[in-house]
PDBQT receptor file of N, H, CA, C and O in Angstrom, charges set to zero:
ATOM      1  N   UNK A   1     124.874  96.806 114.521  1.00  0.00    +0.000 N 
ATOM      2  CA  UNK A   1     123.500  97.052 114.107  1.00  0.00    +0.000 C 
ATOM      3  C   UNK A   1     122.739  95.728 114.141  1.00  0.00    +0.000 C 
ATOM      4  O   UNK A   1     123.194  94.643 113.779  1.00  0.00    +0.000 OA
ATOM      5  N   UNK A   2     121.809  95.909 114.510  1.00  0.00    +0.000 N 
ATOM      6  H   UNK A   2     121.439  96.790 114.804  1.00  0.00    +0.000 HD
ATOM      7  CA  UNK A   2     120.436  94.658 114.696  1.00  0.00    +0.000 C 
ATOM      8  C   UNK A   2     119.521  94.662 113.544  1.00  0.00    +0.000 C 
ATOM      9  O   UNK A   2     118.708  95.563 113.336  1.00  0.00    +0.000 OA
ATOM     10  N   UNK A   3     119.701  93.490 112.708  1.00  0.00    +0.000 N 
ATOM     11  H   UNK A   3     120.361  92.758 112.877  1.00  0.00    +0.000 HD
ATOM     12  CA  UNK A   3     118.577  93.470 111.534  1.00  0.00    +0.000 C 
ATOM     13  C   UNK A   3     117.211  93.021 111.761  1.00  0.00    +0.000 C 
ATOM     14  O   UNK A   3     117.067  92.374 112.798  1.00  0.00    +0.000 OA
ATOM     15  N   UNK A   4     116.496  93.146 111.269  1.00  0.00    +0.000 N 
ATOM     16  H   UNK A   4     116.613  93.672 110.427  1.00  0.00    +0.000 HD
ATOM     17  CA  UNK A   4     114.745  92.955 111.778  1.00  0.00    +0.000 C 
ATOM     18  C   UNK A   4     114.249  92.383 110.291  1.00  0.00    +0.000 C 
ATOM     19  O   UNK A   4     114.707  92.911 109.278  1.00  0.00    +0.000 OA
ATOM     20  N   UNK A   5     113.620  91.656 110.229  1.00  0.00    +0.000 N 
ATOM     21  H   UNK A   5     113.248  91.227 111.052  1.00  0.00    +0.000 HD
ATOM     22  CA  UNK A   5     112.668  91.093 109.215  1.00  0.00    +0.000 C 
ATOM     23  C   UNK A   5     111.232  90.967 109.795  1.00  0.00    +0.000 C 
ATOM     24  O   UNK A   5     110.657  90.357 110.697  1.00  0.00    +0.000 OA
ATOM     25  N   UNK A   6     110.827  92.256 108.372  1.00  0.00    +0.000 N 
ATOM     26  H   UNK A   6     111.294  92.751 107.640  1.00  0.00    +0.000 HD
ATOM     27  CA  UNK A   6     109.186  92.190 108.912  1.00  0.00    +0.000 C 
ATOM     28  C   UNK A   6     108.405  91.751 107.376  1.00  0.00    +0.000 C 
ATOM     29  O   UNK A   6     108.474  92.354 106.305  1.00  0.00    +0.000 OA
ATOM     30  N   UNK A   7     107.651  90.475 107.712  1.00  0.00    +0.000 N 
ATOM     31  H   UNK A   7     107.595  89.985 108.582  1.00  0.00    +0.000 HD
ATOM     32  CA  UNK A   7     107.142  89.723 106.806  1.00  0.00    +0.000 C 
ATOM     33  C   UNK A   7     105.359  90.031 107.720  1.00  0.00    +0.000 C 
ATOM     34  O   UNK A   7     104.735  89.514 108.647  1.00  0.00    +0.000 OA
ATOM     35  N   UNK A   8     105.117  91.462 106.496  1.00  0.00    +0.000 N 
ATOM     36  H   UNK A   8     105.623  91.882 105.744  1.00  0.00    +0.000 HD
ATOM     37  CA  UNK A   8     103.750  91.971 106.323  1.00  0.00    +0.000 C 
ATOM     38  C   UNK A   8     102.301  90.791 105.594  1.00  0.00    +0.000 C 
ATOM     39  O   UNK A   8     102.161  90.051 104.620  1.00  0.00    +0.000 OA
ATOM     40  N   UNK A   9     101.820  91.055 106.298  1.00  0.00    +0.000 N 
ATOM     41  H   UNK A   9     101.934  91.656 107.089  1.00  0.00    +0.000 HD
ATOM     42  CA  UNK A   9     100.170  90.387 104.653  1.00  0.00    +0.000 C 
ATOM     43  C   UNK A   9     100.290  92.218 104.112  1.00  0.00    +0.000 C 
ATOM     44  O   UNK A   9     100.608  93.349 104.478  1.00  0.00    +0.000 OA
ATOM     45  N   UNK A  10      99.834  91.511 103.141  1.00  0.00    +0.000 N 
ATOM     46  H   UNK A  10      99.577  90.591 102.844  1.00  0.00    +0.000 HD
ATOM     47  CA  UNK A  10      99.159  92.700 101.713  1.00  0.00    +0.000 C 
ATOM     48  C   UNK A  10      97.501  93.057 102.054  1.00  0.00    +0.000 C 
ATOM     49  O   UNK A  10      96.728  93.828 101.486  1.00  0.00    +0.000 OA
ATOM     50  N   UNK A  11      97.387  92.515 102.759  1.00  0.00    +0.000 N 
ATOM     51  H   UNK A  11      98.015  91.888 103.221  1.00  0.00    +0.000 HD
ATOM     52  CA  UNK A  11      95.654  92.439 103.012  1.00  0.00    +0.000 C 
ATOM     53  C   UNK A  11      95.085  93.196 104.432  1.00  0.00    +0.000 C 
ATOM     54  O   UNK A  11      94.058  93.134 105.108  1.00  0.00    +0.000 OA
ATOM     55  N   UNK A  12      96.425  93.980 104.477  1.00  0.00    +0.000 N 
ATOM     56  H   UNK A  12      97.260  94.030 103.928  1.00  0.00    +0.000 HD
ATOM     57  CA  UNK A  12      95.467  94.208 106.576  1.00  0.00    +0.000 C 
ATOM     58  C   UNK A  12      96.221  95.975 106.272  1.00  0.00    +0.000 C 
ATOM     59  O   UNK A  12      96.654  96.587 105.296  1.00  0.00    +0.000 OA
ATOM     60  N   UNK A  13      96.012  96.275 107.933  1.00  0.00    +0.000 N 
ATOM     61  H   UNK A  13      95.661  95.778 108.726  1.00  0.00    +0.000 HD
ATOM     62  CA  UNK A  13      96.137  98.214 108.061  1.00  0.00    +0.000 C 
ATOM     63  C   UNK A  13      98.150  97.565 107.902  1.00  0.00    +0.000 C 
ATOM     64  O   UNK A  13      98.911  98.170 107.147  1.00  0.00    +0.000 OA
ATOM     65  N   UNK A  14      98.587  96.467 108.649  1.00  0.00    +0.000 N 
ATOM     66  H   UNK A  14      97.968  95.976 109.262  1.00  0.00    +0.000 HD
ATOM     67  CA  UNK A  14      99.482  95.733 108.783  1.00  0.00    +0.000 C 
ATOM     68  C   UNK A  14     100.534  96.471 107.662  1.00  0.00    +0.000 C 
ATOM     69  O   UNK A  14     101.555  97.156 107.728  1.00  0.00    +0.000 OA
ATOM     70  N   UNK A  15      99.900  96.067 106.889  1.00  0.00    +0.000 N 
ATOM     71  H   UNK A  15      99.071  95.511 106.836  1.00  0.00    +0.000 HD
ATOM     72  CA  UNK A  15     101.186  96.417 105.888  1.00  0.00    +0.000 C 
ATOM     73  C   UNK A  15     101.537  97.868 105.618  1.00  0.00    +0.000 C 
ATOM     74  O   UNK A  15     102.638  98.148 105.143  1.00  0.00    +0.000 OA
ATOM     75  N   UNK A  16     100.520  98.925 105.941  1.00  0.00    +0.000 N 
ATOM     76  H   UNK A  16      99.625  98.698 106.327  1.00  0.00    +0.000 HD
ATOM     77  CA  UNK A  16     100.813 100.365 106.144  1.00  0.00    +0.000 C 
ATOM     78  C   UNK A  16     101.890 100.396 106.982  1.00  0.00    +0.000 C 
ATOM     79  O   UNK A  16     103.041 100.761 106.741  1.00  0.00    +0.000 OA
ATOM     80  N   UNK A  17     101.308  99.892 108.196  1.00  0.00    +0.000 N 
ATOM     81  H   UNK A  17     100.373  99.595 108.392  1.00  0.00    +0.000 HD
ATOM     82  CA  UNK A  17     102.449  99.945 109.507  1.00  0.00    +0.000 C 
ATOM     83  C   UNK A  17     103.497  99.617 109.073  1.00  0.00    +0.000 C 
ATOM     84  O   UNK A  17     104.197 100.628 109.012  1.00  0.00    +0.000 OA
ATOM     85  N   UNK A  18     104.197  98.480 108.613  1.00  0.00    +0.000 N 
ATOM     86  H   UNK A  18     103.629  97.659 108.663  1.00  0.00    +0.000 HD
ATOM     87  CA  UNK A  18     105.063  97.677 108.313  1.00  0.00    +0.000 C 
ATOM     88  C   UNK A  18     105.885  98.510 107.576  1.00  0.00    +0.000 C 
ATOM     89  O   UNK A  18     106.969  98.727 108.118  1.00  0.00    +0.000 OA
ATOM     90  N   UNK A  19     105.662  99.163 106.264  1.00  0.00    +0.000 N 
ATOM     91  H   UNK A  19     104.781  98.987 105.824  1.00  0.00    +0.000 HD
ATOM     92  CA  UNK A  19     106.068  99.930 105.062  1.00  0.00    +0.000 C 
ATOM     93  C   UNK A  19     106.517 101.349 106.400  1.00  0.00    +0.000 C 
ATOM     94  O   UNK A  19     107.697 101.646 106.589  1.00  0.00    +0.000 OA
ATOM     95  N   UNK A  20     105.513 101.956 107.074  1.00  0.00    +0.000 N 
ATOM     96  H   UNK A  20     104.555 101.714 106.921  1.00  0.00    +0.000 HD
ATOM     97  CA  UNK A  20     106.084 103.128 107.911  1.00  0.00    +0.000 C 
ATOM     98  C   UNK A  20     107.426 102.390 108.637  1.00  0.00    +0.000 C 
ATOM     99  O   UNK A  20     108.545 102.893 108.541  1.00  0.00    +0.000 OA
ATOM    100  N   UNK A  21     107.256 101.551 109.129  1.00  0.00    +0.000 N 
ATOM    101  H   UNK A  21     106.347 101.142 109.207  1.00  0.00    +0.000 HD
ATOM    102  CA  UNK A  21     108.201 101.129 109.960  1.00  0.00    +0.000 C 
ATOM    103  C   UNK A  21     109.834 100.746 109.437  1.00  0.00    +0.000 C 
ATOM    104  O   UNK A  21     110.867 100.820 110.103  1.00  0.00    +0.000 OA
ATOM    105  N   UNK A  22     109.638 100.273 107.863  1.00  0.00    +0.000 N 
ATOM    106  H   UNK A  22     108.799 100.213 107.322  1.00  0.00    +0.000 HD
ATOM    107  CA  UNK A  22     111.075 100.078 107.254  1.00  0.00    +0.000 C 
ATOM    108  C   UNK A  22     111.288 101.181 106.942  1.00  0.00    +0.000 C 
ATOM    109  O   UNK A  22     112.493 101.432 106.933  1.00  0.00    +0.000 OA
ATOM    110  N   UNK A  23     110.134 102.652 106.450  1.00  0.00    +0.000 N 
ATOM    111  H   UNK A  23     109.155 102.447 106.458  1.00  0.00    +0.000 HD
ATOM    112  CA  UNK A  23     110.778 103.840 105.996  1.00  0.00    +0.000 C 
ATOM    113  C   UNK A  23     111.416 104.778 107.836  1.00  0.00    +0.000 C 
ATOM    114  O   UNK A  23     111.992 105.822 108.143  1.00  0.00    +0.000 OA
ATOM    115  N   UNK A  24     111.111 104.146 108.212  1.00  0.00    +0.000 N 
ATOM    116  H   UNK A  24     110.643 103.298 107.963  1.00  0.00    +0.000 HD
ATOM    117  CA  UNK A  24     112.238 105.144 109.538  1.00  0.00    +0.000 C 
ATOM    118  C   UNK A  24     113.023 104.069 110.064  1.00  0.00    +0.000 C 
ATOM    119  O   UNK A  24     113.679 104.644 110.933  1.00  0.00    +0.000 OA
ATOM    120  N   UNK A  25     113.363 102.867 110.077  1.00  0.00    +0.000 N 
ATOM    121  H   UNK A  25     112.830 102.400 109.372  1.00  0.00    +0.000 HD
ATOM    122  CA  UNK A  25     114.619 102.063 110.025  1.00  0.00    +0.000 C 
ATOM    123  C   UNK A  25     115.018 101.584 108.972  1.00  0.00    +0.000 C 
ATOM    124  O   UNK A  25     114.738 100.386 108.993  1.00  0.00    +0.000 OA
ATOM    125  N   UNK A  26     115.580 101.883 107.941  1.00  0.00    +0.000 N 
ATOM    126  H   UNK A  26     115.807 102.857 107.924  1.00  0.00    +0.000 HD
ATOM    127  CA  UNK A  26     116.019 101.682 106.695  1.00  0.00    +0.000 C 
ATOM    128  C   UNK A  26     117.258 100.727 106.451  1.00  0.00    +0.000 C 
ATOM    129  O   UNK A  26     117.466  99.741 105.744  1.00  0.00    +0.000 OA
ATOM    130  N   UNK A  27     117.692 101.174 106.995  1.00  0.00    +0.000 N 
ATOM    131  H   UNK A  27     117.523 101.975 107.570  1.00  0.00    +0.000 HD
ATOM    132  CA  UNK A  27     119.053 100.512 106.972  1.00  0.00    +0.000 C 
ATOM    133  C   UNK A  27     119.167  99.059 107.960  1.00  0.00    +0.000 C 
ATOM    134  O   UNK A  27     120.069  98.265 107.693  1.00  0.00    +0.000 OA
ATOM    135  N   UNK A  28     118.316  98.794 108.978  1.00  0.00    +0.000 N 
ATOM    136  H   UNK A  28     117.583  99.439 109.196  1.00  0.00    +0.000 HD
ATOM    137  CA  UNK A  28     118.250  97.646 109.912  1.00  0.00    +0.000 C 
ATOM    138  C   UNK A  28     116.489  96.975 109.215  1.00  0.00    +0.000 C 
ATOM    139  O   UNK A  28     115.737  96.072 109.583  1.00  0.00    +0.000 OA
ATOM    140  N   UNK A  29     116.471  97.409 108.732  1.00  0.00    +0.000 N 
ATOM    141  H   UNK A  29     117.082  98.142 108.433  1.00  0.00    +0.000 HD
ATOM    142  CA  UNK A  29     114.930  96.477 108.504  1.00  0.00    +0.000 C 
ATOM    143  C   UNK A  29     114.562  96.154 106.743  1.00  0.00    +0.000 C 
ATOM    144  O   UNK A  29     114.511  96.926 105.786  1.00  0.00    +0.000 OA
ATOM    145  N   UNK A  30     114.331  94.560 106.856  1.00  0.00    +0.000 N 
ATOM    146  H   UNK A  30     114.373  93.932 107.633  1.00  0.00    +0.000 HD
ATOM    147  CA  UNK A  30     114.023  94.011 105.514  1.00  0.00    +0.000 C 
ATOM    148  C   UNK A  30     112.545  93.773 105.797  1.00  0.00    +0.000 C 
ATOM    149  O   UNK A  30     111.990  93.424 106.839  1.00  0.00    +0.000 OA
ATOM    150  N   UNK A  31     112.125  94.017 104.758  1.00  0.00    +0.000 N 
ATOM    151  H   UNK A  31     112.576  94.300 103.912  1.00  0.00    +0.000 HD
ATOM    152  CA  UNK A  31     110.247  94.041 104.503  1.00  0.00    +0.000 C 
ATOM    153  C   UNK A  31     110.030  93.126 103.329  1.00  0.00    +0.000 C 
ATOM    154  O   UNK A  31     110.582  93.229 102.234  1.00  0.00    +0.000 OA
ATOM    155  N   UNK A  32     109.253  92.318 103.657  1.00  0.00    +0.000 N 
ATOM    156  H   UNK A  32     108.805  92.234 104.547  1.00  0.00    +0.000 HD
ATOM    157  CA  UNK A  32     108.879  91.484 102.866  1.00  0.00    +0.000 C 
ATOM    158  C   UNK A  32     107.256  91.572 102.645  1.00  0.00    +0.000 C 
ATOM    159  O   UNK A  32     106.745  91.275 103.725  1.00  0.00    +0.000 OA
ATOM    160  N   UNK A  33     106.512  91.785 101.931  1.00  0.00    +0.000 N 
ATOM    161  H   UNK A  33     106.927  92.026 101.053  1.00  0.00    +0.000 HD
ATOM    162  CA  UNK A  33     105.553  91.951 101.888  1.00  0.00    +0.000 C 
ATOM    163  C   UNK A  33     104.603  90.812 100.917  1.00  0.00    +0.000 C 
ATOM    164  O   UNK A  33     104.537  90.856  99.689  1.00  0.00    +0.000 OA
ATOM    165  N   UNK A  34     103.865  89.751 101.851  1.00  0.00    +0.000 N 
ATOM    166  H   UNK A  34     103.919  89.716 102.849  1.00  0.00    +0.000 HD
ATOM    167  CA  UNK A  34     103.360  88.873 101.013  1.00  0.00    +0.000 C 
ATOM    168  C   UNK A  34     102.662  88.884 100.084  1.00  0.00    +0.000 C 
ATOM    169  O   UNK A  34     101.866  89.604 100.686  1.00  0.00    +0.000 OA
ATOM    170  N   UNK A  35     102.001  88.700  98.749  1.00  0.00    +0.000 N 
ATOM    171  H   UNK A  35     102.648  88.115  98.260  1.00  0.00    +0.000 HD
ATOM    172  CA  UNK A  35     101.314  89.417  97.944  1.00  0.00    +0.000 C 
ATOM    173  C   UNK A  35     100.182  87.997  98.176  1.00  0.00    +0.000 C 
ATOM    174  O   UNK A  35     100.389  86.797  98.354  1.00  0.00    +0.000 OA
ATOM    175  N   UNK A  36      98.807  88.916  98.057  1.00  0.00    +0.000 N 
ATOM    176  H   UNK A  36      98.639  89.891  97.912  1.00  0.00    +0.000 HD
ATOM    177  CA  UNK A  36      97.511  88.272  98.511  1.00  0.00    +0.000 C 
ATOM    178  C   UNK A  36      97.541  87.415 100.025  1.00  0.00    +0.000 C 
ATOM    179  O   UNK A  36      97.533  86.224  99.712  1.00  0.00    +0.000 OA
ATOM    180  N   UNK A  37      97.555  87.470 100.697  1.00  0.00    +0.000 N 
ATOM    181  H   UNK A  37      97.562  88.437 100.952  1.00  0.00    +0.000 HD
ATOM    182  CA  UNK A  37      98.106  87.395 102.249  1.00  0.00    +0.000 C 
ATOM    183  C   UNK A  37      97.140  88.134 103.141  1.00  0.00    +0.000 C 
ATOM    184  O   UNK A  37      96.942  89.327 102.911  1.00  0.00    +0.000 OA
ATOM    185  N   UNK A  38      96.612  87.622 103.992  1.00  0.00    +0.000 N 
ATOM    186  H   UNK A  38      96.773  86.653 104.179  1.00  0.00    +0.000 HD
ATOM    187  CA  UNK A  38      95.861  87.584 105.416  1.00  0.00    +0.000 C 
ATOM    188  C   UNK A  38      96.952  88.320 106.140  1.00  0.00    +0.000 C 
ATOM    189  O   UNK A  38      98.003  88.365 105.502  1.00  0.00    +0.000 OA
ATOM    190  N   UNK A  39      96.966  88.954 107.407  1.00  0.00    +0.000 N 
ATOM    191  H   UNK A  39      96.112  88.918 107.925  1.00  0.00    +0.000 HD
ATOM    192  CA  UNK A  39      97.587  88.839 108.659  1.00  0.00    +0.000 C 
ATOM    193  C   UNK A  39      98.038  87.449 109.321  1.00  0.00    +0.000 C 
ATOM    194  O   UNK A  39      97.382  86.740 110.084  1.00  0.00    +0.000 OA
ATOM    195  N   UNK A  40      99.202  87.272 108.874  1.00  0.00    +0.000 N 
ATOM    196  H   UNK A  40      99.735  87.848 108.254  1.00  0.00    +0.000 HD
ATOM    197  CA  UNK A  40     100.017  86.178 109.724  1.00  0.00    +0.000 C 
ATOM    198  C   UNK A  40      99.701  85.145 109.135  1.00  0.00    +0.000 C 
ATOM    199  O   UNK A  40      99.986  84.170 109.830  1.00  0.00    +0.000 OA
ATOM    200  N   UNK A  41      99.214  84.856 108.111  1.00  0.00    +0.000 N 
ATOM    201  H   UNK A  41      98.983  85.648 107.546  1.00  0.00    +0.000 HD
ATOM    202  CA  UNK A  41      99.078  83.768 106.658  1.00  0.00    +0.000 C 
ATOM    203  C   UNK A  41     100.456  83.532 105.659  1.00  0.00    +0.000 C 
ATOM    204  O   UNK A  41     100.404  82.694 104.758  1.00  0.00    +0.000 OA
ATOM    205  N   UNK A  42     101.319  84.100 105.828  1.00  0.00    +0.000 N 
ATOM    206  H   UNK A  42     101.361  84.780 106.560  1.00  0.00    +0.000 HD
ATOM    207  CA  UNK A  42     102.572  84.361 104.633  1.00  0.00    +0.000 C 
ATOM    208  C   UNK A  42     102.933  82.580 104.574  1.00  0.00    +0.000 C 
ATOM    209  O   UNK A  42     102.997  81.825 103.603  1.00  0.00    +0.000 OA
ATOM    210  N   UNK A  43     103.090  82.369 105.782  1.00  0.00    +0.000 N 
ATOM    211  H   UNK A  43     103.038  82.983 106.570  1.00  0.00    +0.000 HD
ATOM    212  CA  UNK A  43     103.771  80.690 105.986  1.00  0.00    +0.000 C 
ATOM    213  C   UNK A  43     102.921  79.976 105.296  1.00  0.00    +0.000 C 
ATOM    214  O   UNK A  43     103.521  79.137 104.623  1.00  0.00    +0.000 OA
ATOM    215  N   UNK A  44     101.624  79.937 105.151  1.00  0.00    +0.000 N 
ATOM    216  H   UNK A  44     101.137  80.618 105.698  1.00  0.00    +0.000 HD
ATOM    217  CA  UNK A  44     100.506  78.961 104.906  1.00  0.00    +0.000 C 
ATOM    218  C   UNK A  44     100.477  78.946 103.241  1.00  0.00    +0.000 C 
ATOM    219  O   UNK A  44     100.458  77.982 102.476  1.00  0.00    +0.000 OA
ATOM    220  N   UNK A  45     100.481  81.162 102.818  1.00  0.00    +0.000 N 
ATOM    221  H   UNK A  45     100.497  81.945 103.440  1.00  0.00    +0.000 HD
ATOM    222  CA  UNK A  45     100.195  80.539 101.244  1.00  0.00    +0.000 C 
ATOM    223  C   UNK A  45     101.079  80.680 100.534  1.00  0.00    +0.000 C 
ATOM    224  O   UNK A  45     101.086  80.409  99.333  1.00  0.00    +0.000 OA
ATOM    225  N   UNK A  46     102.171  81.236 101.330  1.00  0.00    +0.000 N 
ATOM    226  H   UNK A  46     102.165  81.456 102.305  1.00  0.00    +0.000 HD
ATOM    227  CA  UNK A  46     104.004  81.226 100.372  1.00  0.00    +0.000 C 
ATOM    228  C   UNK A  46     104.604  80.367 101.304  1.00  0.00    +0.000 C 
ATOM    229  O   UNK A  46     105.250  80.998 102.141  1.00  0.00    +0.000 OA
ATOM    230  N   UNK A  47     104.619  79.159 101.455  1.00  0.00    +0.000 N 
ATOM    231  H   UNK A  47     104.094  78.647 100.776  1.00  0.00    +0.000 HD
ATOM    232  CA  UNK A  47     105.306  78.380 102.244  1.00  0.00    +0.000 C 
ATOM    233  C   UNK A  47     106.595  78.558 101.910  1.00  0.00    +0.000 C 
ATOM    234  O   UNK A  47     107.473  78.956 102.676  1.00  0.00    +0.000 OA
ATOM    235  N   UNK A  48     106.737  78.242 100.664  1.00  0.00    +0.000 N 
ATOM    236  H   UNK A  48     106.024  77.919 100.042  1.00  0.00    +0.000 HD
ATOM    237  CA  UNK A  48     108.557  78.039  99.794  1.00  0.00    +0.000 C 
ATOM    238  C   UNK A  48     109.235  79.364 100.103  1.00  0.00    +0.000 C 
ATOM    239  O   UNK A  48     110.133  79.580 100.918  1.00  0.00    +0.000 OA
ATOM    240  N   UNK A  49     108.589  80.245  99.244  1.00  0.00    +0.000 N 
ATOM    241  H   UNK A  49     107.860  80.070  98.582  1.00  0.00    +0.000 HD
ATOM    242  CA  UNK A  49     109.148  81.821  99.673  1.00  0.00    +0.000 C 
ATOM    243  C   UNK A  49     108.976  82.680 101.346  1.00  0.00    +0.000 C 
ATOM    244  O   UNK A  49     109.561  83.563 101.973  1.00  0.00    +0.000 OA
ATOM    245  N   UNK A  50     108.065  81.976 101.484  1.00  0.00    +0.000 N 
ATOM    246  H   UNK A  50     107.590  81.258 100.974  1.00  0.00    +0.000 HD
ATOM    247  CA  UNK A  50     108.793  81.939 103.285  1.00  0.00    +0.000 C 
ATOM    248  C   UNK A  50     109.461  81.923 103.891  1.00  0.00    +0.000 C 
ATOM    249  O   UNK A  50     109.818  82.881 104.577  1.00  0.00    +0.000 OA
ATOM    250  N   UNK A  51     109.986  80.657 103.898  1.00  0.00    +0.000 N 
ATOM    251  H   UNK A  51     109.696  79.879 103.341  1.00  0.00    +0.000 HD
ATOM    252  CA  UNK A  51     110.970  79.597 104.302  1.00  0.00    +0.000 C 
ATOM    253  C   UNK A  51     112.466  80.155 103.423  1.00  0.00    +0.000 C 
ATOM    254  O   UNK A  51     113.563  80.208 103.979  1.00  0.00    +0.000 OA
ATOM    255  N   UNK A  52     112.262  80.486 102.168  1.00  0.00    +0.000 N 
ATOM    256  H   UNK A  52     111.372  80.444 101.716  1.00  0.00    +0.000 HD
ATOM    257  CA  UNK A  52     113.609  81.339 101.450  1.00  0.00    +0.000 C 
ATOM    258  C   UNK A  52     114.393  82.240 101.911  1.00  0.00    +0.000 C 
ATOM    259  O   UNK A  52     115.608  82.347 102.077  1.00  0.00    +0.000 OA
ATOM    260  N   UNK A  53     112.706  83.408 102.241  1.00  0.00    +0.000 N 
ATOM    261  H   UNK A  53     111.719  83.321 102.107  1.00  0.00    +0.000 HD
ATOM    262  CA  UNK A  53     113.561  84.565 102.311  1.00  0.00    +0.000 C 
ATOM    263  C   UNK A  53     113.731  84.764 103.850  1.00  0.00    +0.000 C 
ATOM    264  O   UNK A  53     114.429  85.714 104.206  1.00  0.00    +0.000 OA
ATOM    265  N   UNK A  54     113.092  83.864 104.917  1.00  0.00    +0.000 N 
ATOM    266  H   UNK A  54     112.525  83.093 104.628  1.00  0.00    +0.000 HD
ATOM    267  CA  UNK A  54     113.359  83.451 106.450  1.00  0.00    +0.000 C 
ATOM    268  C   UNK A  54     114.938  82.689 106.925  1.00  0.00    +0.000 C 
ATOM    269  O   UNK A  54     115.312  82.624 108.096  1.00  0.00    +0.000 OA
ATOM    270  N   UNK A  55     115.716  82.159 105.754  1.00  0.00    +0.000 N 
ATOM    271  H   UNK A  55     115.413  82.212 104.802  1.00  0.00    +0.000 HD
ATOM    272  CA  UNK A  55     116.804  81.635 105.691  1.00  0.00    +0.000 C 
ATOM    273  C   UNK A  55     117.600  82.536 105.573  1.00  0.00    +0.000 C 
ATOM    274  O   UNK A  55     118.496  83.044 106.247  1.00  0.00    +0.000 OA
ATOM    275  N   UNK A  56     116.958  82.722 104.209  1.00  0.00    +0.000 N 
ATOM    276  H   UNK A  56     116.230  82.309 103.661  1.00  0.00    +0.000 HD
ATOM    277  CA  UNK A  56     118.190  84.159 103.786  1.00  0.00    +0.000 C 
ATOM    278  C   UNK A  56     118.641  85.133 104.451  1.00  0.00    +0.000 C 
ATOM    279  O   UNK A  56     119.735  85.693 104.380  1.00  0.00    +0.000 OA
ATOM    280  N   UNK A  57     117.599  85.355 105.228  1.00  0.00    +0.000 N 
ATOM    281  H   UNK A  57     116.710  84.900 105.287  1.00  0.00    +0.000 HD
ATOM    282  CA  UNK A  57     117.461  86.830 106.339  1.00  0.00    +0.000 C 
ATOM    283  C   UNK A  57     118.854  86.138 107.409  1.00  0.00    +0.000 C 
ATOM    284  O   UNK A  57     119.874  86.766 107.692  1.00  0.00    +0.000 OA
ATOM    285  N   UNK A  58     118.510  84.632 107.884  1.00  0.00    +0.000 N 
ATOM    286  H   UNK A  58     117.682  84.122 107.654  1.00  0.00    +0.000 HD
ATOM    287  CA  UNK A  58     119.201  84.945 109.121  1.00  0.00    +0.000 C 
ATOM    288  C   UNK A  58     120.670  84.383 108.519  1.00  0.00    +0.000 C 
ATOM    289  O   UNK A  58     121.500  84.352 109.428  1.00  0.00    +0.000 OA
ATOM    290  N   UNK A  59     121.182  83.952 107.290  1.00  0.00    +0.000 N 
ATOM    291  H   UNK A  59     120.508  83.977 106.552  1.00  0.00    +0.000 HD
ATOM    292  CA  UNK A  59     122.197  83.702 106.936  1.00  0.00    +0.000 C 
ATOM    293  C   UNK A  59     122.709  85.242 107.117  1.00  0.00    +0.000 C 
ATOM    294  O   UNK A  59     123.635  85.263 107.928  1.00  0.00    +0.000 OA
ATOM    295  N   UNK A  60     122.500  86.090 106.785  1.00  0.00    +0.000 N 
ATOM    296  H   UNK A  60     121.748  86.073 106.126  1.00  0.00    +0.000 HD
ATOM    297  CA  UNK A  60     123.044  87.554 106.656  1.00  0.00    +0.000 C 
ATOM    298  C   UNK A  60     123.129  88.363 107.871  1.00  0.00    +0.000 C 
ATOM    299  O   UNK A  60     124.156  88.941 108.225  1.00  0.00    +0.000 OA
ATOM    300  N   UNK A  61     121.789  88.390 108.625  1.00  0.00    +0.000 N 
ATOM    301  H   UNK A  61     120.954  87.920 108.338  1.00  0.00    +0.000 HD
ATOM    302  CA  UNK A  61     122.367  88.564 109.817  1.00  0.00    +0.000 C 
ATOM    303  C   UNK A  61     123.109  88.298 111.388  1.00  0.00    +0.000 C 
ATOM    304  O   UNK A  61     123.505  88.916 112.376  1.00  0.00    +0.000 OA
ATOM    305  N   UNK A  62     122.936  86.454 110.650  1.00  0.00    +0.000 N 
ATOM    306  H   UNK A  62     122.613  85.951 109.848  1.00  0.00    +0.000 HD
ATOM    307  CA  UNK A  62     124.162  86.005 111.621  1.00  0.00    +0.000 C 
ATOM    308  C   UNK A  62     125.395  86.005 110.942  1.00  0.00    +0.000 C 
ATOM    309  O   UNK A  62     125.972  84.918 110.946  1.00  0.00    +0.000 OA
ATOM    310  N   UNK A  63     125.860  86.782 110.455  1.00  0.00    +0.000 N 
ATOM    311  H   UNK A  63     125.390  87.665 110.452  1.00  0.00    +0.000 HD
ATOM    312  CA  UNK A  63     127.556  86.577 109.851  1.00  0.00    +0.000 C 
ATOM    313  C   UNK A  63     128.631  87.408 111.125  1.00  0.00    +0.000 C 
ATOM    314  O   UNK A  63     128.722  88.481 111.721  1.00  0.00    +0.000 OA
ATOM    315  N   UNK A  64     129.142  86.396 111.046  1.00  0.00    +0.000 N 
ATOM    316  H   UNK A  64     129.068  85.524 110.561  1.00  0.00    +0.000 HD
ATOM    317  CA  UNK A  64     129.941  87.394 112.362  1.00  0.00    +0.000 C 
ATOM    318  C   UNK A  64     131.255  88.206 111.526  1.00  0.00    +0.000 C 
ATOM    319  O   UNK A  64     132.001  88.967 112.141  1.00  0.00    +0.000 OA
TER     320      UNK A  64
C-alpha cells in the first residue's frame, strides 16, 4: 500500500476536496488540515508543525 499525505489550508473549497478525498482512501491517506491557512501557506504559518508532521509522515511510510 502507498501512503499519501494531504496537508489541506482550512481557508479554500481545498479542504472540502481534501476531507472527500481521505474519506474514500482511508486507510492510505493522512490529512492534515492547517488551521487558519491560505491554499499552500501551511509551510509559511505552521513552519514547526509542518516540518513535524512532514517527517513523521515519511518516517512511517518509508519503513521497509
Amino acid at each position: 500500500m502507498r501512503l499519501v499525505l494531504v496537508i489541506s489550508a482550512s481557508e479554500s473549497r481545498a479542504a472540502t476536496l481534501s476531507t472527500h478525498l481521505q474519506s474514500m482512501a482511508r486507510l492510505s491517506t493522512v490529512l492534515w488540515t492547517a488551521p487558519d491557512t491560505a491554499d499552500t501557506q501551511a509551510i509559511r504559518t505552521h513552519p514547526m508543525e509542518w516540518s513535524s508532521r512532514v517527517l513523521q509522515f515519511f518516517n512511517q511510510a518509508l519503513i521497509v
